[in-house]
C-alpha positions in Angstrom: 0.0 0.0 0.0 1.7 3.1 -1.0 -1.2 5.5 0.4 -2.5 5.4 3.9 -4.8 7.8 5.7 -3.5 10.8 7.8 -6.2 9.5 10.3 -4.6 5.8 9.9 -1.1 7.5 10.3 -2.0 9.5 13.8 -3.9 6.6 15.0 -0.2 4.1 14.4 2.2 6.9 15.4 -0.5 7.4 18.6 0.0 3.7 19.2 3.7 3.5 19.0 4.3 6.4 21.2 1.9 4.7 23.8 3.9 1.3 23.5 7.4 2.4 22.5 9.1 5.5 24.9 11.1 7.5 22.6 13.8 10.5 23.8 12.7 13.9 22.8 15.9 15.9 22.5 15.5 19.3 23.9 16.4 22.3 22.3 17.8 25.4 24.9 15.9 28.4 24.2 17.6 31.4 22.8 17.6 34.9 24.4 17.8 37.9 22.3 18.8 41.1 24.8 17.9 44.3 24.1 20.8 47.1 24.8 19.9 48.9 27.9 19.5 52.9 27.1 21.9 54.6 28.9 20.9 58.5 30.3 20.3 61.1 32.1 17.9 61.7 34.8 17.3 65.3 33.8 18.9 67.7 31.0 17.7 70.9 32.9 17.3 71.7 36.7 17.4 74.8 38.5 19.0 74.9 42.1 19.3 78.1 44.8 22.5 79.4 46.0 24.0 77.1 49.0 21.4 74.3 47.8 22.3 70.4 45.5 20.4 68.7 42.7 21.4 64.9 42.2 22.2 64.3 39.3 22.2 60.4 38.0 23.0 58.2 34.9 20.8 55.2 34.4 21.2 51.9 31.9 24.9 51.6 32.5 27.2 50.0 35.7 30.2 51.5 33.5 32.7 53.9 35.7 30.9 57.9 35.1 32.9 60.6 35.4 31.6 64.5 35.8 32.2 67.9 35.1 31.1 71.2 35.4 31.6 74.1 33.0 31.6 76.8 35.5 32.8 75.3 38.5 32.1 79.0 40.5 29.0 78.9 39.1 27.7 74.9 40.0 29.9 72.7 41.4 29.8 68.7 40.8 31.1 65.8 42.9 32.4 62.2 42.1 28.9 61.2 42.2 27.1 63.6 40.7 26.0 66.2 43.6 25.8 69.6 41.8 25.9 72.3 44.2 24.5 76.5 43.9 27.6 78.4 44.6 26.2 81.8 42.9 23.6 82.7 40.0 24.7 81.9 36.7 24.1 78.8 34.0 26.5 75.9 34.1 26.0 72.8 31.9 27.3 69.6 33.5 28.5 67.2 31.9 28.7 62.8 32.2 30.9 60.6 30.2 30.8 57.1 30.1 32.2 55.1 27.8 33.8 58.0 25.5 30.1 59.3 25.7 28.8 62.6 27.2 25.3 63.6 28.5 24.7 67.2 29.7 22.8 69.1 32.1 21.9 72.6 32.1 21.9 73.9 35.1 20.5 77.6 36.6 21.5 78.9 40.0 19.4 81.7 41.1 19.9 83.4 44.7 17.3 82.0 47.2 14.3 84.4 47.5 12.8 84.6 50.7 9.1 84.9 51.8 9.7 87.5 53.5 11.4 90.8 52.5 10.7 94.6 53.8 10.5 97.8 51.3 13.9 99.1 52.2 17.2 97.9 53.7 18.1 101.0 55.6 16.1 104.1 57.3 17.7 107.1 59.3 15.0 108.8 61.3 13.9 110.6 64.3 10.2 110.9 64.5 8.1 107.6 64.2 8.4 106.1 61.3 7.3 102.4 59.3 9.2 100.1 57.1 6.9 98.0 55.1 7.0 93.8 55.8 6.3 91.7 52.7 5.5 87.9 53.9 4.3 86.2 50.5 1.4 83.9 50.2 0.8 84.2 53.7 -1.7 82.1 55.9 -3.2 82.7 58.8 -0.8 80.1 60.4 2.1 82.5 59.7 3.9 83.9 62.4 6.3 87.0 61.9 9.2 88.3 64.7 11.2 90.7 65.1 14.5 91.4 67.4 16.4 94.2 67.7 19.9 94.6 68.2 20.1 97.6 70.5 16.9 98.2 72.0 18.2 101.4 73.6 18.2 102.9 70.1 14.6 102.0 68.9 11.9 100.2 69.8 9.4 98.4 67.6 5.6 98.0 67.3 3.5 95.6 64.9 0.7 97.3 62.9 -2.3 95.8 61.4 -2.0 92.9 59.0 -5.2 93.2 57.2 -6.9 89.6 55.6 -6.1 88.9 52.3 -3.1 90.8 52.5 0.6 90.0 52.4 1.9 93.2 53.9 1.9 94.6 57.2 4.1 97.2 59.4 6.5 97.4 62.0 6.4 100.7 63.3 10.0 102.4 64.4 10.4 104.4 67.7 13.3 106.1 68.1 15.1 106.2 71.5 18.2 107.6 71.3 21.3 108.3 68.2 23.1 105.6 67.3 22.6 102.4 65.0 21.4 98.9 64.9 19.9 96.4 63.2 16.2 94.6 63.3 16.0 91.7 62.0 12.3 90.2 60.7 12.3 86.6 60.6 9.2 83.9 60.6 8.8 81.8 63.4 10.3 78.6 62.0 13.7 81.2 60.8 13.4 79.8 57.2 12.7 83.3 56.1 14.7 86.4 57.0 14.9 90.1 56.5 17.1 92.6 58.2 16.9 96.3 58.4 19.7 98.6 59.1 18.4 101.4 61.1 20.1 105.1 62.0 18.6 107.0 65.2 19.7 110.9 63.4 19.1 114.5 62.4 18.6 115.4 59.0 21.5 115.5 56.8 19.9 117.0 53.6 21.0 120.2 53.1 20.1 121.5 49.1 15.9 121.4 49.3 14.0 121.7 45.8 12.8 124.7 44.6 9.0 126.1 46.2 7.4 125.6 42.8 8.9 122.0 42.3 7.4 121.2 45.2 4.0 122.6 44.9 4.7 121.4 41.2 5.0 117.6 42.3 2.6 117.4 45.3 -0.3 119.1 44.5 -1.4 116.2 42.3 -1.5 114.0 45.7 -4.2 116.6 47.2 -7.7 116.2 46.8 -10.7 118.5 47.8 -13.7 116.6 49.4 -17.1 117.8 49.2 -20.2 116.3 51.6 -23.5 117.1 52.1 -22.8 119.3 54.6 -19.8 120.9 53.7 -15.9 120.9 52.2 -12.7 120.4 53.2 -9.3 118.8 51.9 -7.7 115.3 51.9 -4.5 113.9 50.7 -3.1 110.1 49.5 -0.7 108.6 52.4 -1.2 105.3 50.3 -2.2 104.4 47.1 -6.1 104.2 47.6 -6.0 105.7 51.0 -7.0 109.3 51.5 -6.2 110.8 55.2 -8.3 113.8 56.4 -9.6 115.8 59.5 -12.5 113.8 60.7 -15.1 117.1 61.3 -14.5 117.0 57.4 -16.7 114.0 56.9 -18.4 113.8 60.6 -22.3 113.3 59.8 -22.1 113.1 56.0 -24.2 110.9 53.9 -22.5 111.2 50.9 -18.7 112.2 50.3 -16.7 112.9 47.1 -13.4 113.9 46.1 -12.0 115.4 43.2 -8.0 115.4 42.2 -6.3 118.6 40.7 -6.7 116.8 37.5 -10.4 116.9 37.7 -11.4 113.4 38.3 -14.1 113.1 40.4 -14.7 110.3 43.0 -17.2 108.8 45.0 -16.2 107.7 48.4 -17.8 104.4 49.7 -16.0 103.6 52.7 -14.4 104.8 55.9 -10.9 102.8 56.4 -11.3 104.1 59.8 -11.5 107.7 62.4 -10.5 109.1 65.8 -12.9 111.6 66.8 -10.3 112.8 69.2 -7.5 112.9 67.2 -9.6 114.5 64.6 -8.5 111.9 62.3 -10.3 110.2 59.7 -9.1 107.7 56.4 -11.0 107.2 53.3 -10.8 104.3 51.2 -10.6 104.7 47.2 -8.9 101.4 45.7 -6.7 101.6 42.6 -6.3 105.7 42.7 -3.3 108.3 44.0 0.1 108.9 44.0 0.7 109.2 48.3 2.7 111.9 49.5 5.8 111.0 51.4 5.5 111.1 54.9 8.5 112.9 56.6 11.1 110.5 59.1 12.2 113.4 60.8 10.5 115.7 63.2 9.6 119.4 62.3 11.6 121.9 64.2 10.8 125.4 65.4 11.6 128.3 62.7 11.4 125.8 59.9 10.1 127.0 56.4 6.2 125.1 55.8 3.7 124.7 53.2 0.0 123.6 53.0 -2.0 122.9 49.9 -5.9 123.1 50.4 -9.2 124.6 49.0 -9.8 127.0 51.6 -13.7 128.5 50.9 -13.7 125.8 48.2 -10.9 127.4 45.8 -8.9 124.3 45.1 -5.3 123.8 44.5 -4.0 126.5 46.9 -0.3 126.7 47.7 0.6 128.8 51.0 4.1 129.3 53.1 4.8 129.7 55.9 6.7 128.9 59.0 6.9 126.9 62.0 6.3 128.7 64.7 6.3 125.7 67.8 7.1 122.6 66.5 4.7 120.8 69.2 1.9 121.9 71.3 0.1 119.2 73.4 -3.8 120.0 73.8 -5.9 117.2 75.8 -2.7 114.4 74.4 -2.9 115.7 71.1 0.5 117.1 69.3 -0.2 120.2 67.7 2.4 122.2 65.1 1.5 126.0 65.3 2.4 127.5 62.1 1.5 131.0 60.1 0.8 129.4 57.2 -2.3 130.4 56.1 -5.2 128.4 56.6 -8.9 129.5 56.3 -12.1 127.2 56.0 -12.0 124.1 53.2 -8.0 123.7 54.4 -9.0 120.9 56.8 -7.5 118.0 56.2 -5.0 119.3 53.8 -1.1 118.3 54.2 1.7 120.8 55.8 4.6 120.2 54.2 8.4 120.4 55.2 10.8 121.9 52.6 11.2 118.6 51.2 7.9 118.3 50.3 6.9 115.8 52.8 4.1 115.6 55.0 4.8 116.7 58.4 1.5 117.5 59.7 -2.4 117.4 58.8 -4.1 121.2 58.7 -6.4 121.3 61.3 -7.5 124.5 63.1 -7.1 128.4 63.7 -7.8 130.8 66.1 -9.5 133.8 64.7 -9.3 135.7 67.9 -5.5 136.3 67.3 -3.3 136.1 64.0 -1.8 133.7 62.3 -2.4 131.2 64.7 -2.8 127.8 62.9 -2.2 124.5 64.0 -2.2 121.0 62.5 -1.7 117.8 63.9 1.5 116.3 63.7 1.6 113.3 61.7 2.7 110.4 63.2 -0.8 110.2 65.0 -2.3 109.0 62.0 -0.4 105.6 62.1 -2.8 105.0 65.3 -5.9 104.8 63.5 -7.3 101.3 63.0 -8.2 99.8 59.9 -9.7 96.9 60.9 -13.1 97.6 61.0 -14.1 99.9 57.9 -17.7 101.3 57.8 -19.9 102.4 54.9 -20.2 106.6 54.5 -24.0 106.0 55.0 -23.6 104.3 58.5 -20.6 106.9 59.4 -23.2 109.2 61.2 -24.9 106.1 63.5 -24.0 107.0 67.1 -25.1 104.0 69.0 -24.0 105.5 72.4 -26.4 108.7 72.3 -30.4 108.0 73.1 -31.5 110.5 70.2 -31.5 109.5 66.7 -30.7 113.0 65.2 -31.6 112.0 61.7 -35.1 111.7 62.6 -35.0 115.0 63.9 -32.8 116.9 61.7 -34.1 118.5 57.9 -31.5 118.6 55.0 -32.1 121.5 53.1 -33.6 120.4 49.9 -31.8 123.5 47.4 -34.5 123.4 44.7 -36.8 124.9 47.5 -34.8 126.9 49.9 -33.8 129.9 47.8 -37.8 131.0 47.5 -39.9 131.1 50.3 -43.1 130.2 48.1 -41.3 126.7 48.4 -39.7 126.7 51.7 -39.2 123.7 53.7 -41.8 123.3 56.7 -39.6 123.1 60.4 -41.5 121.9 63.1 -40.3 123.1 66.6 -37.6 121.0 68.0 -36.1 120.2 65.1 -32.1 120.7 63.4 -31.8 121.6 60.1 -28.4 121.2 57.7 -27.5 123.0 54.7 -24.8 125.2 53.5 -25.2 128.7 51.7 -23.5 129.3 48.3 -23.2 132.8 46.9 -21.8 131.4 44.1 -24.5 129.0 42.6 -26.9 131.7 41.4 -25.0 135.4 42.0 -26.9 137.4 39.8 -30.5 136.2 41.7 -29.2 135.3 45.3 -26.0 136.9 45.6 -25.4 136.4 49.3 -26.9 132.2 48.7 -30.5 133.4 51.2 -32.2 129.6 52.0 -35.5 130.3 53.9 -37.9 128.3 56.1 -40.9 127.9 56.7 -42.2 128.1 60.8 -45.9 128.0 61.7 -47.3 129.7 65.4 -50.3 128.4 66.0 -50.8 130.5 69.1 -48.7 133.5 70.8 -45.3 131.7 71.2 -41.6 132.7 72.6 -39.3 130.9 70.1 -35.4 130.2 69.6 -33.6 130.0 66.9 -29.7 129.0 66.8 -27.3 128.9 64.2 -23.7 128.1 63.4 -21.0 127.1 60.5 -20.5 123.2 60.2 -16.8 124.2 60.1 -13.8 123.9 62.5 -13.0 127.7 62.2 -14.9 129.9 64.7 -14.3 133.1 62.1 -16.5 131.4 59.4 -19.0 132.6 62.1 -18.8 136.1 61.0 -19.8 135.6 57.0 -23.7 133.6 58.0 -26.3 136.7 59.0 -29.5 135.0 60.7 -32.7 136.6 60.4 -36.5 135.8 61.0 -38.9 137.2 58.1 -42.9 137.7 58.2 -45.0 136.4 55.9 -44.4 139.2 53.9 -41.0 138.1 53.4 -40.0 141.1 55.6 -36.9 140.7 58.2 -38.1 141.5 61.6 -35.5 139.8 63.8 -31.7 139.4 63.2 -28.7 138.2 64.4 -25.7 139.2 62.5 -22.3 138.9 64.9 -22.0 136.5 67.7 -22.0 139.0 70.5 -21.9 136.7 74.0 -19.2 134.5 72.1 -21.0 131.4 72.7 -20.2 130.0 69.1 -23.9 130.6 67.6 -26.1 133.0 66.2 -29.2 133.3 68.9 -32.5 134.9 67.9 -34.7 134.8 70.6 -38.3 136.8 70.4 -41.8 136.7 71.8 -44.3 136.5 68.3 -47.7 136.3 68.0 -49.6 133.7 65.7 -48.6 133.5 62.0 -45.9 131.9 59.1 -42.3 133.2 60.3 -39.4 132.4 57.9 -36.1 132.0 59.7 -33.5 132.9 56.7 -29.5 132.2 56.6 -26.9 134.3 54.6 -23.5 135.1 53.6 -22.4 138.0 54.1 -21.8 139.3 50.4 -18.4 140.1 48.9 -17.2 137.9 52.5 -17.9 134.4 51.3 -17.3 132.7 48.0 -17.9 129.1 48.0 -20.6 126.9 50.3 -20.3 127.8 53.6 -22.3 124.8 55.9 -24.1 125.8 58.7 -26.8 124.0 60.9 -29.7 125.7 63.1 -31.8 124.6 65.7 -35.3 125.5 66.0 -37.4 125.5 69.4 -40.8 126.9 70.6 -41.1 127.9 74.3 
C-alpha cells in the first residue's frame, strides 16, 4: 500500500508512542537582549544658591565621570551632587564610555518669603518700614529682634486679611545704629533692616514751585453734604483727612487737581479725638511722602488746600512751635495760612513731605494755625471699615438726630413760596452758596418755613458746620414775616458762645427763619446748621 490515511497515520504513530518510549531531545531556548538605554535623569534643573540637585546616569554599571563648565558657578562631585555656589548657567557634563550627556543647570539666589520695602532708614520721628510675607496664611507667624533696644523700639501694625503686607512701626530712643531683624517663626525666612537714630543730613531742598509742582497732584478737595474740606493720598487708595471733614455726611466725594471726580464708599477708619479720619478709594493716588524726621521750630512750611472751596491752593509759611500738646494731642503751630475748606489738607516740610495734617485756627489772634503732627495718624485702625452711610450712626447717644434733623432740599430753599416746613424742635443742615446763582441770590439766602399756632416765645440757633470759629462772621441769621419782611436778626455773635441766637416773643402767623452770607465775604458753600425751638 503506497497511500495510507492521515487519520490511519495518527492513530499508528498514537499507538507506537503509547507502546514504545522515545527520547525527545530538547532544544535550549535562545535569548535575544535588548541594549539597555543609557541617560540622564534630567537635561535641565534649576538649584538656589547654597542648595544640590542629584544628578544620576541610568542603563549603565560603566565607571561615570563628571564635570562642570563653571565650576564658581555649580559645582559637581564624584557622584554627581551639583551644588548652587552663585547665580549663573552651568552645563554639566557625564561621560561614560567616551560618551557625554549634559545638564543645564540655573542657579538663582534664594528668595525669601519675607522681605521689607527698604534695607536701611535714618530717622527721628516715628516712622514704618513695610513687611512683605508672601502667600501668607493665617498660620504665619512674623518676629522681630532688635539689636540695640536702647536705640529703637518696635511695634506691629495691622496685618489686614487677604493681604501680604503689614508694618513694624519704628520708635526712636536715642542716636546711634542697629539692626532689626524680621524673621518667621520657623527662621526659614529672613529680613534685616539697618536702622540710623539721626538728624537730617539733607542740606540742598527743591525749589517752592517743584514742590508745589509735584505734590499738588496728591491733594484732593472733598465735598459732603454738609460741607468741604481737603484730603491727601498717604497710600495708594488711602486718602487721610480731619475727621469734622466728613463727621455726619451721607455722601462724600473727592476730586483730584486733574479733575477726576470720585465717589467715596467707605471709611478705612477715624478718631474723633484725634480728629482723624481715612477714606478708602482702591486703585487711585500717587501718596505723599510722609517725613522720618520731626519738624523743628523756625522751619520753612507749606499747605495745599481749597480754603472757601478754591482748590489747588499753595501757601508758606513757617513753624512757629514745632509741638503743642492739647488734651494728648500734638499740635504744630504754624503761620501758614489756613482759612475754612483747608482741613485735612497736608503741611509740608521743605522737602515736600508731609509733616503735619491742617487742622484749626484761632481767629481771635493772627496767624495762629495748628495741624496735627503726623505720626498720630499711624494709630488709626483699619480693621473695622464702615460704609459713608452708616458713618453718622452713634449707637451711644439716646437721640436719633436723623429723625430729627431736615437737610435742606436746594431746589426749594432759595424761595420762600417753596420753603421747607420746620417743626419746633427740630435741626436743620445746609450750607449757603453765593456762588450758585450770583446774579439772583447773591449772598446764597435759603429760607424756612415756621408756623405759630398760638402766641409763642421761640429760639432760633445757628452756626458754621466748620472747625473755624471766624467762618462765624460771613452767616447773618434773620427771621422774616410772611411778607418776606426781616423782623428779627442776628448778624455777629455777641456773648461768644459759638452761635447766632435769635430769641423773640411772636404772636400767631408763618415766620421764615433765613440764613446768609455776608456778600463780597464768602465765596464758596459755607455749611451751617440751626436749631429751631418753641417755648
Amino acid at each position: 500500500m503506497k497511500q495510507i490515511k492521515k487519520a490511519a497515520l495518527a492513530l499508528i504513530t498514537a499507538a507506537t508512542l503509547a507502546l514504545s518510549p522515545v527520547a525527545i531531545p530538547i532544544v535550549p531556548a535562545v535569548s535575544y537582549a535588548t541594549a539597555a538605554t543609557v541617560k540622564l535623569n534630567t537635561t535641565k534643573a534649576t538649584v538656589y544658591t547654597g542648595k544640590t540637585v542629584a544628578l544620576k546616569i541610568t542603563g549603565t554599571s560603566s565607571k561615570v565621570s563628571w564635570t562642570s563648565s563653571s565650576p564658581k558657578i555649580a559645582s559637581v562631585s564624584g557622584k554627581g551632587v551639583v551644588t548652587g555656589i552663585k547665580a549663573g548657567s552651568a552645563t554639566i557634563t557625564a561621560t561614560v564610555n567616551k560618551k557625554k550627556y549634559t545638564c543645564k543647570i540655573t542657579v538663582k539666589n534664594k528668595v525669601s518669603r519675607l522681605s521689607s520695602n527698604i534695607s536701611a532708614i535714618t530717622l527721628n520721628q516715628e516712622s514704618y518700614v513695610t513687611i512683605t510675607l508672601k502667600n501668607s496664611t493665617k498660620e504665619d507667624t512674623v518676629l522681630y529682634t532688635i539689636a540695640d533696644n536702647g536705640i529703637v523700639s518696635c511695634r506691629w501694625g495691622e496685618w489686614a486679611e487677604k493681604e501680604d503686607n503689614l508694618k513694624l512701626y519704628l520708635l526712636p530712643k536715642k542716636k546711634g545704629s542697629t539692626t532689626i531683624t524680621v524673621k518667621t517663626k520657623t527662621g526659614t525666612d529672613k529680613a534685616t533692616i539697618k536702622v540710623t537714630v539721626g538728624t537730617d543730613a539733607r542740606s540742598v531742598a527743591p525749589e517752592t514751585s517743584k514742590i508745589a509742582e509735584k505734590c499738588s497732584p496728591s491733594v484732593v478737595q472733598i465735598t459732603t453734604d454738609i460741607g468741604l474740606g481737603t484730603g491727601f493720598f498717604i497710600e495708594k487708595g488711602v486718602i487721610a483727612t480731619n475727621y469734622h471733614v466728613i463727621k455726619d455726611a451721607t455722601s462724600i466725594a473727592v476730586a483730584l487737581n486733574n479733575g477726576k471726580e470720585y465717589k467715596i464708599d467707605t471709611i478705612l477708619g477715624y478718631d474723633e479725638d484725634l480728629d482723624l479720619a481715612l477714606l478708602s478709594l482702591p486703585g487711585v493716588g500717587t501718596p505723599l511722602t510722609i517725613s522720618k524726621f520731626a519738624p523743628k521750630t523756625g522751619d520753612t512750611a507749606y499747605a495745599i488746600g481749597s480754603p472757601l472751596g478754591l482748590g489747588n491752593t499753595f501757601s508758606k509759611g513757617i513753624i512757629s512751635n514745632a509741638s503743642r500738646i492739647s488734651d494728648n494731642v500734638e499740635y504744630i503751630q504754624t503761620d501758614t495760612a489756613l482759612s475754612s475748606g483747608n482741613s485735612g489738607g497736608p503741611l509740608l516740610n521743605i522737602y515736600g513731605e508731609v509733616i503735619g495734617i491742617n487742622t484749626m485756627q484761632y481767629s481771635e489772634g493772627q496767624n495762629l494755625n495748628f495741624a496735627l503732627n503726623i505720626t498720630q495718624v499711624y494709630s488709626i485702625s483699619t480693621l473695622e471699615p464702615i460704609p459713608v452711610s452708616s458713618s453718622n450712626n452713634n449707637e451711644n447717644t439716646d437721640t436719633d438726630y436723623s429723625k430729627i434733623t431736615i437737610k435742606e432740599d436746594t431746589a426749594k430753599s432759595g424761595n420762600i413760596s417753596t420753603a421747607q416746613d420746620v417743626p419746633a424742635g427740630y435741626y436743620i443742615t445746609g450750607s449757603v452758596d453765593p456762588s450758585a446763582n450770583p446774579g439772583v441770590n447773591p449772598t446764597g439766602l435759603d429760607s424756612y418755613r415756621i408756623t405759630l399756632d398760638k402766641y409763642s416765645r421761640i429760639s432760633v440757633l445757628a452756626a458754621t458746620a466748620t472747625s473755624y470759629s471766624s467762618d462765624l462772621s460771613g452767616l447773618h441769621l434773620s427771621i422774616a414775616d410772611s411778607n418776606n419782611k426781616p423782623i428779627l436778626y442776628e448778624y455777629t455773635d455777641d456773648d461768644d458762645d459759638g452761635f447766632l441766637n435769635v430769641f423773640a416773643d411772636l404772636p400767631a402767623g408763618t415766620y421764615y427763619i433765613q440764613v446768609s452770607a455776608v456778600e463780597g465775604k464768602v465765596y464758596a458753600p459755607l455749611p451751617y446748621f440751626i436749631y429751631y425751638n418753641v417755648y
